[in-house]
C-alpha positions as CSV (number, residue, x, y, z in Angstrom):
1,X,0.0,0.0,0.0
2,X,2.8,2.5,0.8
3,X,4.2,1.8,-3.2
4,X,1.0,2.6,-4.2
5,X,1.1,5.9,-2.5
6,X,4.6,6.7,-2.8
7,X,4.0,6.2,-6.9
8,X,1.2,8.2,-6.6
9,X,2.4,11.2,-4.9
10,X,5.9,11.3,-7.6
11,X,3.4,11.0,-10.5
12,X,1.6,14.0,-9.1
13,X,4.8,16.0,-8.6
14,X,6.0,14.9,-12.4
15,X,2.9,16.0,-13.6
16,X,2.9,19.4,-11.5
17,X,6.6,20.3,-12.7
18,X,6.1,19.9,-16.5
19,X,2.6,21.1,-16.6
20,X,1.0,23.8,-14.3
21,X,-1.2,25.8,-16.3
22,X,-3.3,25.0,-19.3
23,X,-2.0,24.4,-23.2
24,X,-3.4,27.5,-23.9
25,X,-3.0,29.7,-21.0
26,X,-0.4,32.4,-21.9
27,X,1.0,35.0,-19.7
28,X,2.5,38.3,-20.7
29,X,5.6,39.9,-19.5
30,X,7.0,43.1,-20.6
31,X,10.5,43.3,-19.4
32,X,13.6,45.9,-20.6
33,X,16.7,44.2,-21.5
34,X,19.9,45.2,-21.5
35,X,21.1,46.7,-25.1
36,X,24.4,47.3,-24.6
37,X,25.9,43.7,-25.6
38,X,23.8,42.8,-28.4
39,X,26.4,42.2,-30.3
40,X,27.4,39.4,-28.1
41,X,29.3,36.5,-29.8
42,X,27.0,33.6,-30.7
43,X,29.1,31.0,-29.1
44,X,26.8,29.9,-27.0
45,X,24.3,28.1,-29.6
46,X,25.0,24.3,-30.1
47,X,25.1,23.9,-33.4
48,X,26.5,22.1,-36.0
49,X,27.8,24.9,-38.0
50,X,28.6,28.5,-36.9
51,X,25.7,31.0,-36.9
52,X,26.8,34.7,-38.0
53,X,26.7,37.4,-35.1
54,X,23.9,39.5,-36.9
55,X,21.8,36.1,-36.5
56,X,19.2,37.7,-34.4
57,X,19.2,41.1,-35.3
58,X,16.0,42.6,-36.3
59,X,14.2,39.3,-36.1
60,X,12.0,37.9,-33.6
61,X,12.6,34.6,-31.3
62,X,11.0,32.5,-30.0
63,X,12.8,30.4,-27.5
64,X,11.3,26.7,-26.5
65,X,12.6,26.1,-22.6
66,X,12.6,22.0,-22.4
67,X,14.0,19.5,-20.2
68,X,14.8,15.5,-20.9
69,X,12.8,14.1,-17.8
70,X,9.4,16.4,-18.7
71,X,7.2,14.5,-21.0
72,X,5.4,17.1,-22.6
73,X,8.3,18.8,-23.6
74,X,9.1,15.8,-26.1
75,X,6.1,15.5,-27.0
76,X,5.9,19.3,-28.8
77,X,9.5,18.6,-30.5
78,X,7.9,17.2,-33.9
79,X,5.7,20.3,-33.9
80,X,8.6,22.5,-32.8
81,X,11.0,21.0,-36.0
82,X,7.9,21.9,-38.4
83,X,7.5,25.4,-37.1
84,X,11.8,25.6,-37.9
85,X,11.6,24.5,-41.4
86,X,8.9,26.5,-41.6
87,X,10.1,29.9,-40.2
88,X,13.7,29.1,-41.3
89,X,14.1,31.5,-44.1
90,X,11.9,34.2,-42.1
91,X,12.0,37.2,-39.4
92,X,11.2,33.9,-36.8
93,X,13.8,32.0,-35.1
94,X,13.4,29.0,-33.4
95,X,15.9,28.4,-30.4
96,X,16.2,26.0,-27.7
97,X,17.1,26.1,-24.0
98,X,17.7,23.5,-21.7
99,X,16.3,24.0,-18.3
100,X,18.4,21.9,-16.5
101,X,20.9,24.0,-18.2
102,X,23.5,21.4,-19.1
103,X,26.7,21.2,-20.8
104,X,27.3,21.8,-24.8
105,X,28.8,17.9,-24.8
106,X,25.4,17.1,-23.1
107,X,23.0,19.1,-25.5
108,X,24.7,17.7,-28.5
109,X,24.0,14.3,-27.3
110,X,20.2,15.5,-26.1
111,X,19.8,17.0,-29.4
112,X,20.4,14.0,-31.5
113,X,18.4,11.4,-29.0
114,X,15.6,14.0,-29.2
115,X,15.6,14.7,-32.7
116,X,15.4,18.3,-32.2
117,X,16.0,20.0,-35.6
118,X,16.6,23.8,-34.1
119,X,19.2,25.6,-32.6
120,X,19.9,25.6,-28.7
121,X,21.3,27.7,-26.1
122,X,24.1,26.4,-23.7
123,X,23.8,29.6,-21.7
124,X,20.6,32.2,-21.6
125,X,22.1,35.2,-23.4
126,X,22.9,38.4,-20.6
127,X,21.0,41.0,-23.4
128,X,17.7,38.9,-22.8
129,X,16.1,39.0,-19.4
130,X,15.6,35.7,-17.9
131,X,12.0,34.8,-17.5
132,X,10.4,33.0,-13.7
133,X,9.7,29.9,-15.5
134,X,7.1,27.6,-13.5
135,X,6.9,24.8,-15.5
136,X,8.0,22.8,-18.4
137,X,7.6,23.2,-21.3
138,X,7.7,27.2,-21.5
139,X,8.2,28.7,-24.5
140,X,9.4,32.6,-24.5
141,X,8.7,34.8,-27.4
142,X,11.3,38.0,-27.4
143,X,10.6,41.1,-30.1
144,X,13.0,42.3,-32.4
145,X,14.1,45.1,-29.4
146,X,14.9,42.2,-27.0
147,X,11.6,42.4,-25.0
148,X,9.8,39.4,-23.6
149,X,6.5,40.1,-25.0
150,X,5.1,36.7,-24.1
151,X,5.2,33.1,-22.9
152,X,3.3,30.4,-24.0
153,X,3.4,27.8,-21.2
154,X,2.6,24.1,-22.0
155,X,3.8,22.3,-25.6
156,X,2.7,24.0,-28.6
157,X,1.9,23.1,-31.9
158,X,2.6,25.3,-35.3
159,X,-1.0,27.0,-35.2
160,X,-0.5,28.0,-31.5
161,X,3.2,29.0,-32.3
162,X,1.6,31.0,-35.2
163,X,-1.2,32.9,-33.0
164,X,1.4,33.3,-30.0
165,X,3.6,35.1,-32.8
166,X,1.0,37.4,-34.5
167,X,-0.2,37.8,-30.8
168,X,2.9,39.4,-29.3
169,X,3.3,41.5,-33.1
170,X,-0.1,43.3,-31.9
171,X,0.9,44.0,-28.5
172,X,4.4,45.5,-29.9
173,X,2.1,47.3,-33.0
174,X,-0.2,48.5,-30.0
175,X,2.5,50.2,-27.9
176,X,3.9,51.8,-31.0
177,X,0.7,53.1,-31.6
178,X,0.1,54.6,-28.3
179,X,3.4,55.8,-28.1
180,X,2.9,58.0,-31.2
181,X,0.0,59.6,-30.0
């Protein structure tokens, strides 16, 4: 009886830490980032080839925090790969971050065994603020002026990835407007 329970209780807690809220449930968080480095070198993106330094500049990202233990966050990886291939020649990039924040030698390994098409991050870049994140998977979309404009919390499919896109484009078009008057 106390296997029962003790299975029951670390199912809970697994399902708790990759999953709080709701697929859909979004929150939004305007934050200012730091401008001065953006010109940071890129060598913290595991990648098979180099990316140039102006990778990110004037483009929008949208960065997909995963872990290896959370379920969900494998689940959205076939969905995530589409929404790459689909953006890739766009003003959308697709990057990955590891919670757990491992090593490169580890997230080149975790990339292959995952099959994860996309880019990821060894090290959150300094000229982006760091969101709270409260579960897994999160996935942070950053406008082209570095500001977290939005994350989607829960895995996401292309559609989703698409509205939380032209979402976070209206707040930014919103503020610009209001600003102006």
């Amino acid at each position: 009886m106390n296997a029962v329970k003790y299975a029951l209780i670390i199912a809970c807690f697994f399902l708790v830490a990759c999953n709080p809220l709701s697929n859909t449930e979004t929150q939004t968080v305007e934050a200012n980032v730091d401008k001065s480095s953006g010109d940071a070198a890129l060598k913290d993106i595991v990648l098979n080839n180099d990316i140039p330094k102006d990778y990110w500049a004037g483009q929008w990202r949208v960065i997909n925090i995963w872990a290896e233990w959370c379920k969900p966050c494998w689940q959205e990886i076939p969905e995530l790969n589409e929404f790459f291939v689909t953006q890739k020649n766009t003003q959308i990039k697709l990057l990955g971050f590891n919670f757990d924040e491992l090593e490169s030698t580890e997230l080149v390994m975790l990339k292959e065994k995952m099959s994860i098409q996309f880019p990821i991050l060894n090290q959150w870049p300094e000229v982006w603020t760091k969101p709270d994140i409260k579960g897994l998977p999160a996935t942070v979309i950053i406008s082209p002026d570095n500001l977290i404009i939005d994350i989607l919390w829960g895995p996401q499919t292309v559609a989703s990835l698409d509205k939380g896109i032209a979402d976070a484009k209206g707040v930014v078009e919103n503020s610009l407007k209001e600003g102006d008057e």
